[in-house]
N, C-alpha and C positions, 0 to 999 in steps of 0.2 A: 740576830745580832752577830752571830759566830762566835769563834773563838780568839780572846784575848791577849795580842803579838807584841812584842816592843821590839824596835832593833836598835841597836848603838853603833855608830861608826865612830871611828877612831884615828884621823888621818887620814880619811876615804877607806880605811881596813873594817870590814865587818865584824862587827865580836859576834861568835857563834849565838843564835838564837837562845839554845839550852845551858848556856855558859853563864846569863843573867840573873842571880839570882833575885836581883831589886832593882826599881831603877826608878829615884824621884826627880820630878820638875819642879819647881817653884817658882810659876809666873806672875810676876808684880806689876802694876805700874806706878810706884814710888821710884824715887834717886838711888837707893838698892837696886844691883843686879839682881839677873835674873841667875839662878840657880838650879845646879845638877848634881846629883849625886847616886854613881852606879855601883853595885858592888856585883862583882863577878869572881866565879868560880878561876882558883890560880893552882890548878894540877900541875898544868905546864908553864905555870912561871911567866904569864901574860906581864907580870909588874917587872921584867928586866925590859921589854918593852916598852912600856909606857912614860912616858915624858914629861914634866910639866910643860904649858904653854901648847902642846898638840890639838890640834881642831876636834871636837867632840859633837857629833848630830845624833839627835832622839829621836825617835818617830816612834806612832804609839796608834794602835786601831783596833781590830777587827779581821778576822779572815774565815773565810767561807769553809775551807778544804784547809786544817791544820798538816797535810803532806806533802803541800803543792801551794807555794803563794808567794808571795810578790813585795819588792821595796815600796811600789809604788799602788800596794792593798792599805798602806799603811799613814801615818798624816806627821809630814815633819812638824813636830812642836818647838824644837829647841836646837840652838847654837852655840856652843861655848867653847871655852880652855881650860882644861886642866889647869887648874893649883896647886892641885895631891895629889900624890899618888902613895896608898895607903896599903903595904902587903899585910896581912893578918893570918897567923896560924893559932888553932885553938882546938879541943875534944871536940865542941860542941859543933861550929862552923866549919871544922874542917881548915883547906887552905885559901883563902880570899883575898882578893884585893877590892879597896875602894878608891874610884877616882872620885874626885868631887872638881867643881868649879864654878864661873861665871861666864854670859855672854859677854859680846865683846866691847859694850860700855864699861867693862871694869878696868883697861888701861888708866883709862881717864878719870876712873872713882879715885885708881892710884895715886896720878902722880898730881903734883903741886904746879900749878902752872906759872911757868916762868917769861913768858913772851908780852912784851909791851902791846899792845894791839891798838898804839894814840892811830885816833881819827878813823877808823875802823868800820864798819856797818856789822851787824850782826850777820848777814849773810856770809861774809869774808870770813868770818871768825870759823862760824860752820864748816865752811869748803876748807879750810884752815886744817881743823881739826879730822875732816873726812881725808886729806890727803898725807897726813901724817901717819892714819891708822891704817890708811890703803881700805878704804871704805867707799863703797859707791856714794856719789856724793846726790840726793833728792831735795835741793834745798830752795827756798822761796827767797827769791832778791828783797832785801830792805834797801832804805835810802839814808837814817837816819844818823848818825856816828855814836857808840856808843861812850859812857861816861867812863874811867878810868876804878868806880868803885866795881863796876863787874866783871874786872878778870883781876883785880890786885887782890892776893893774899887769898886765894881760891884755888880747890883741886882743879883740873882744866873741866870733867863732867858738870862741877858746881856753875863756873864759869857760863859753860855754854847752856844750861838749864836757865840762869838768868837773862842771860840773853834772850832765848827762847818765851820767857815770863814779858818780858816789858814790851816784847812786838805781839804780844797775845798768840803766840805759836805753841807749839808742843815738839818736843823732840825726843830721839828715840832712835835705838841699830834693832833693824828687823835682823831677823836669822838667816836672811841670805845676803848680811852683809852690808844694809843699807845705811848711811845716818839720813835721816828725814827731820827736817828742821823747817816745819812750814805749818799751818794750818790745820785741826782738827781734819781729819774726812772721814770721822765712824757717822753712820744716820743713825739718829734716834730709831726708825724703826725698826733694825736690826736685830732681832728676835731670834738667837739661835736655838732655844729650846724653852719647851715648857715643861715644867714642874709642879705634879699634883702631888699635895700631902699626902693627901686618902692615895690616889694611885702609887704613890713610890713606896706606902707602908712605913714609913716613918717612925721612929721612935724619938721619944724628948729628946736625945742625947743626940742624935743624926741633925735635928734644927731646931735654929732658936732665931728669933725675931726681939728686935731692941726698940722702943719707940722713946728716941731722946731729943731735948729740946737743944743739945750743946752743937753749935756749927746750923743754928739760923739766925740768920743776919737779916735787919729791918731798911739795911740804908747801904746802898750799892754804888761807890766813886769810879768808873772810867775816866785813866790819863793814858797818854799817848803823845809821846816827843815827836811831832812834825815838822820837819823845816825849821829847827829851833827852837819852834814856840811848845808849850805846853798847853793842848787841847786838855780840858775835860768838861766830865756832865754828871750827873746826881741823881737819884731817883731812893725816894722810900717811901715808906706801909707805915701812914701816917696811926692807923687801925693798930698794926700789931707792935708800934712802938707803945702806945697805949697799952695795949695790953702787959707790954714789959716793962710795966712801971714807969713809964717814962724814958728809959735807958735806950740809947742810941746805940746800939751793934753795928758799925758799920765793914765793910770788905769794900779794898782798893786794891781795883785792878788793872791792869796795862790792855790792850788792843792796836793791833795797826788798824784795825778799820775805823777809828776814830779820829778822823782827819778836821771835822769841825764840832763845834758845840752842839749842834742840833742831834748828828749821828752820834757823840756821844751820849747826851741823854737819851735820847734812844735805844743804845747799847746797855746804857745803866738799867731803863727798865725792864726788859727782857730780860737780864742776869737778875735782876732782883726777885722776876714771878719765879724764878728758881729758886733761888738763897733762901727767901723767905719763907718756905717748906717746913716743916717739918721732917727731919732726917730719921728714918728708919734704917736699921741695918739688920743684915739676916747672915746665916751661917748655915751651910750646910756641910754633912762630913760622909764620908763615904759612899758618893754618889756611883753610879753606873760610870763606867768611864768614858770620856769623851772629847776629844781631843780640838773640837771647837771651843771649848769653855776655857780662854783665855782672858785676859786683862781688858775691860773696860766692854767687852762684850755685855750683850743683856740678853735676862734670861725671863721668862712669863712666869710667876708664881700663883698657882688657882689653889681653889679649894681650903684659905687660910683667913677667911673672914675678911675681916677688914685690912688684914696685911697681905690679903691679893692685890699682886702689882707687878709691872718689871723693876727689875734690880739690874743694877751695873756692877758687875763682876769686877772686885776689887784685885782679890789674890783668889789665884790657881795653883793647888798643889796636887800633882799627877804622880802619882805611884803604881808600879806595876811590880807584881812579886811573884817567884813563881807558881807559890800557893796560893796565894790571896787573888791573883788575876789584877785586872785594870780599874782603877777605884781615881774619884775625884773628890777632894773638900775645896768649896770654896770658900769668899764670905764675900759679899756684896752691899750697896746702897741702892736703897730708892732713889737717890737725888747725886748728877754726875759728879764725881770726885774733881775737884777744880785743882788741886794740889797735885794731879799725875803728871808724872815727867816721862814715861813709857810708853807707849802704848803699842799695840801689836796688830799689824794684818796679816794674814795668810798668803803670802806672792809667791811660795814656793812652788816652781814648777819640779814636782815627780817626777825620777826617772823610773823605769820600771824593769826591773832584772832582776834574777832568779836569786833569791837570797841562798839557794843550796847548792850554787855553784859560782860563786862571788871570790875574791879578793878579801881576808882574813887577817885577824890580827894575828902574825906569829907567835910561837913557843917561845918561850924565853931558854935558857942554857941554865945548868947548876955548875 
């Protein structure tokens, strides 16, 4: 596996490798940003430097030859800005600073959105919001105009998550800057790792498994505003409403690809052999580090009886310290999280340059 690397940039400025003393991720895919937090050695006063709102990149791996290696040994996981910047002097830590922050969906977590958007399509709203933030815009055309309740009296992230909700899309800023406002594209079969209890050695406190009946639903509604009208379709488990007493649980949902009744009931019962699941959730904490183990990814869990299964990776928290090395805790579901407003691919194209003769974040002055 090698040896355990993180690097931070700061600006395009390298913070020296051994200068890190921590450095956490917090990948979600909830309407929370995504989150960072590094704290580095401040001998030389790196926090007169440091800025709120400055561009901050994580990357986090493995390297063969700890004397000799590379930007591009290593896997960009994160993009964000500075919020803090946090100097600390103390006996025990010495001189430190801590930057923390969010990607760069947090303008829009920010502010309150102020723009009429009448007669609008959700697509406009997207490219809207992607050229305000200087955001490469990856966005799926709609046709429909939206209603005035989804952007009045909303942050502008809230806004365009709605949006996103009623065309049955998902949105999201990848780390190299993207807003993507279109279509799921993760495959179910996407299996970036498997995880054996007996094999990882495990202790209780490392994983736990939940087998809860809260969040299944017996009766699954598709609507979908087309051309004015109001398509939808219906589908439930006439078996497991019985078994819950009779009690109707229903989940309504939006789709654009519900364009007539028929594709809606259709759509309704394919979402329902989901919903109607049984929801398991699992946790795992201090995994091996791995810098694929992102947001809505799935992972293979063997060797756990009956709670062998994949799991969709809910939240990623990536920590690298210089004692402790590169460690992963998740926590995941069996059944896709329908409520994600995030979601993450990999499109980062690696450059690859010698981290020991790079561009650096300057000394600060006393």
């Amino acid at each position: 596996m090698g040896e355990p690397r993180c690097i931070v940039e700061v600006d395009g400025q390298i913070v020296m490798p051994e200068d890190i003393n921590e450095s956490d991720v917090d990948n979600t895919l909830y309407m929370a940003a995504d989150t960072f937090n590094v704290t580095i050695t401040n001998d030389d006063l790196k926090s007169d430097w440091f800025r709120k709102k400055q561009q901050v990149k994580v990357y986090y791996g493995y390297v063969d030859n700890p004397a000799k290696w590379y930007l591009s040994d290593l896997t960009h996981v994160h993009t964000g800005m500075i919020d803090g910047v946090q100097p600390k002097w103390g006996r025990q830590n010495g001189k430190i600073v801590e930057i923390i922050g969010r990607d760069y969906s947090a303008p829009m977590i920010d502010t309150q959105n102020s723009y009429a958007f009448t007669n609008w399509v959700s697509s406009d709203i997207a490219n809207y919001f992607a050229e305000k933030y200087n955001l490469k815009p990856i966005i799926t055309p709609t046709s429909t105009p939206v209603t005035s309740d989804v952007y009045q009296s909303k942050q502008e992230w809230e806004a365009l998550q709605t949006c996103a909700a009623r065309e049955g899309f998902v949105c999201y800023v990848t780390k190299d800057l993207e807003l993507y406002f279109g279509p799921r594209q993760e495959s179910d079969d996407n299996i970036v790792d498997t995880l054996s209890v007996i094999g990882l050695g495990l202790s209780t406190d490392d994983m736990s498994f939940d087998d809860s009946g809260v969040g299944v639903y017996n009766k699954v509604t598709v609507l979908h505003y087309y051309k004015k009208q109001l398509i939808q379709g219906s589908a439930q488990n006439d078996q497991l409403i019985s078994s819950m007493g009779g009690q109707i649980v229903e989940k309504v949902m939006t789709d654009s690809k519900a364009t007539t009744p028929a594709i809606a009931n259709q759509l309704a019962a394919n979402f329902l052999h989901e919903y109607s699941r049984q929801a398991i959730t699992c946790t795992f904490n201090n995994l091996p580090g791995n810098p694929l183990y992102i947001a809505e990814k799935k992972i293979q869990v063997v060797d756990a009886g009956r709670f062998s299964s994949p799991y969709y990776i809910e939240e990623a928290k990536h920590t690298y310290g210089k004692q402790s090395g590169y460690t992963v805790s998740i926590s995941g579901t069996n059944i896709r999280p329908d409520d994600a407003d995030q979601y993450k691919q990999d499109l980062y194209n690696k450059d690859k340059y010698d981290v020991t003769s790079g561009s650096y974040v300057p000394k600060g002055t006393i």
